[in-house]
C-alpha positions in Angstrom: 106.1 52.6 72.8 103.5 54.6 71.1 101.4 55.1 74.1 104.9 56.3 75.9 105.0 58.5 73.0 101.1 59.6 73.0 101.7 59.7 76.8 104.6 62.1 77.0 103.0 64.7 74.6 100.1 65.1 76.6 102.1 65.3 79.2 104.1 68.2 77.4 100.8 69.5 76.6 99.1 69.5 79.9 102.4 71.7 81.2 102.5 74.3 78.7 98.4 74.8 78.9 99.7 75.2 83.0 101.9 77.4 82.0 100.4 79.6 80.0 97.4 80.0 82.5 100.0 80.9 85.1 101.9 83.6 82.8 98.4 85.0 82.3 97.6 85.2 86.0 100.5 86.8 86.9 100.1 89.3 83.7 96.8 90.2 85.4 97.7 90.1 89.0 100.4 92.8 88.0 97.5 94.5 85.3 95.4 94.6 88.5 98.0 96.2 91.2 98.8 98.8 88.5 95.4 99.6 88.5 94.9 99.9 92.0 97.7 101.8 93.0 98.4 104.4 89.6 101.6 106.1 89.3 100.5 109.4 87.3 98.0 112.1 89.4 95.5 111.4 86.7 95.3 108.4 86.8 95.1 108.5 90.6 92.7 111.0 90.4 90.4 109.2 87.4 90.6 105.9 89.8 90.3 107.2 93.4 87.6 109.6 92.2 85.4 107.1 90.1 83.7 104.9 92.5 81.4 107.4 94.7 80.3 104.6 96.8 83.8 103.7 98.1 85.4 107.1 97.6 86.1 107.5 101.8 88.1 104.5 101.6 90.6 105.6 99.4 93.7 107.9 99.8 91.4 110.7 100.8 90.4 109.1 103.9 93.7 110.9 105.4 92.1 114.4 104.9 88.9 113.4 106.2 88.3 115.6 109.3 86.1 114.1 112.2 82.9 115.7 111.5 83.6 114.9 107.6 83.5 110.9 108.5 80.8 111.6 110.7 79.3 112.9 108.0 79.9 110.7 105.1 78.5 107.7 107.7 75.4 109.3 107.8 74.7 109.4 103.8 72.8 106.9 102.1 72.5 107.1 98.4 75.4 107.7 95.6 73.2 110.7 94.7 74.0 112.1 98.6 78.0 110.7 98.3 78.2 112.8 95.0 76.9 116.1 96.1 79.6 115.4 99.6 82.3 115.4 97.7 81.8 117.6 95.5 81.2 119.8 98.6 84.3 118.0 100.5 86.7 119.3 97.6 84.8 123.0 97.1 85.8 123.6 100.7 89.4 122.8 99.9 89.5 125.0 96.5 91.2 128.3 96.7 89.4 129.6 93.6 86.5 128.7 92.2 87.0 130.5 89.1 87.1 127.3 86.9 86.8 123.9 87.0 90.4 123.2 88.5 90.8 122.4 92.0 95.0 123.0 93.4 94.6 121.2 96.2 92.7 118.2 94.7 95.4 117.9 91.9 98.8 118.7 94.6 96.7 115.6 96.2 96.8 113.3 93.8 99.9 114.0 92.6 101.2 113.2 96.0 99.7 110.0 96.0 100.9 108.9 92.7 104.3 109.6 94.4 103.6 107.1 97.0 102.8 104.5 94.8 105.4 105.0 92.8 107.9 105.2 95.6 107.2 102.7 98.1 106.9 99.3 97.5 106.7 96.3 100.6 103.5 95.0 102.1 101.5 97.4 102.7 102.5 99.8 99.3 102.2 102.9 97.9 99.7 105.2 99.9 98.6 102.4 102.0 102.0 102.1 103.7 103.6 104.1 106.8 105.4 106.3 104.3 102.9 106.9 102.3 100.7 108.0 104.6 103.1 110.5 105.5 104.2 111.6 102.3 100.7 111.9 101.1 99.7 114.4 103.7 103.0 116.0 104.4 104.6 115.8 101.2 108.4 115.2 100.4 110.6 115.7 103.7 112.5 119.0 103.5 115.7 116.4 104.9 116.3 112.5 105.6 118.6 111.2 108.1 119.5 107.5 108.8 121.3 105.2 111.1 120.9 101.7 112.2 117.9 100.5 114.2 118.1 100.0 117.8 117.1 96.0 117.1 119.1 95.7 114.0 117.6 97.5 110.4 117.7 100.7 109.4 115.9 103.4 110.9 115.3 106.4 109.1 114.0 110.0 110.1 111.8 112.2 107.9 112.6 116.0 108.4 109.8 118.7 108.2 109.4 121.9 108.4 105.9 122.8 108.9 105.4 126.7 109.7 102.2 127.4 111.9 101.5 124.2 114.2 100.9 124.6 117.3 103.8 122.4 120.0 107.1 122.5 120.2 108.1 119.3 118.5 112.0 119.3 118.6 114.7 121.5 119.9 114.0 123.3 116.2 110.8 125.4 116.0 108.2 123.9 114.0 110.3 120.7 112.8 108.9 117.7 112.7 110.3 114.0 112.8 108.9 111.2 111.6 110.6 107.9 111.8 110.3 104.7 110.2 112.3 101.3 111.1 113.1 98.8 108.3 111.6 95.3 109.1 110.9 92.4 107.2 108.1 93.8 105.3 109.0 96.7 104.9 108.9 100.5 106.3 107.5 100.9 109.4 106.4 104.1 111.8 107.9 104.4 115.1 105.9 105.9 118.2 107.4 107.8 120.7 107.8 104.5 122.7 109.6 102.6 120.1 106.6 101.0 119.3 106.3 99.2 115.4 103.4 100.5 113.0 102.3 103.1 115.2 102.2 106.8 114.3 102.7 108.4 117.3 100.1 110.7 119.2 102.0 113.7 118.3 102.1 113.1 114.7 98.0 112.3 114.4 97.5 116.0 115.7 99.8 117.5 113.0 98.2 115.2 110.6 94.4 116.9 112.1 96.1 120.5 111.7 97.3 120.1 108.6 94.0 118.7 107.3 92.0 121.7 108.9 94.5 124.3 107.5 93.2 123.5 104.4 90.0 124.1 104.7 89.7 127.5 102.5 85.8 128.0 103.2 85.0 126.9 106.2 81.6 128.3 105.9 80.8 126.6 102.7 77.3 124.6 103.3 77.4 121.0 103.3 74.9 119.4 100.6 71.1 118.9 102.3 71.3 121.8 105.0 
């Protein structure tokens, strides 16, 4: 009887010791996906802009024009990453009057947005909607009506003075459209087709991203 007893409290023991370690890995699983994907612009910016060495695969990796990536492929020292993107957000800076930077700050506040609004598998910026919402902002309108395959489907309206093609019947509106599937918010191509922008959208996405280039002239670091 007293080795039942001695028995059943290690027993006891062994599973509380198994579930504490389990409450602390979830506490740091969620400790570490806060951290990853912040939900105030500072704290976006303070993350996103920390590690030099893996800055281009963060949420700026939207903005990045062609000849930017190019670029940034080419360096190979932090000291040369540093000096790019200090560069990278001087060309983007309306004023340069202080140490502020708008467009750096409108960035990351977007992004914190993202994080903060979309959840699923990919979230936050990383998702479909994200990406959108990081580089167009909030839609000026939202639609929705059920999917052609079952789901919702859902159609962000822009309004985006200046491009360059006649999008829809509406001068210079934009759709964007995203399906509801089992993980969770989805792009839709012109086609119909699941997870992909279409080709349409990528070129706003490349116009928007060159109209805000303020100093087009500005040097890059090293020439």
């Amino acid at each position: 009887m007293r080795n039942n007893r001695g028995m059943d409290k290690r027993i006891r023991l062994t599973t509380c010791i198994a579930f504490a370690a389990l409450c602390i890995l979830v506490l740091v699983a969620a400790a570490w996906g806060a951290e990853k994907f912040p939900k105030t612009a500072a704290e976006a910016l303070a993350l996103y802009e920390g590690d030099t060495d893996d800055w281009a695969r963060g949420p700026v990796q939207y903005l990045m024009l062609d000849n930017e990536s190019r670029a940034w492929r080419r360096l190979k020292s932090t000291e040369e990453r540093r000096r790019f993107i200090t560069w990278f957000w001087m060309r983007r800076d309306s004023e340069l009057r202080d140490n502020r930077n708008p467009f750096m700050e409108d960035f990351y506040t977007r992004v914190a947005e993202a994080n903060e609004r979309f959840g699923g598998m990919p979230r936050g910026w990383l998702s479909d909607r994200g990406h959108a919402w990081v580089l167009l902002g909030k839609p000026h309108s939202i639609r929705q009506r059920p999917g052609p395959s079952g789901g919702e489907l859902t159609t962000w309206i822009y309004h985006v003075p200046g491009i360059s093609m006649a999008l829809t019947r509406v001068p210079n509106e934009l759709h964007v459209q995203f399906v509801q599937t089992n993980r969770s918010w989805e792009t839709v191509d012109d086609y119909g087709n699941v997870g992909i922008f279409s080709s349409v959208l990528f070129d706003i996405f490349e116009q928007v991203n060159a109209a805000a280039i303020e100093r087009p002239d500005l040097e890059p670091p090293g020439q």
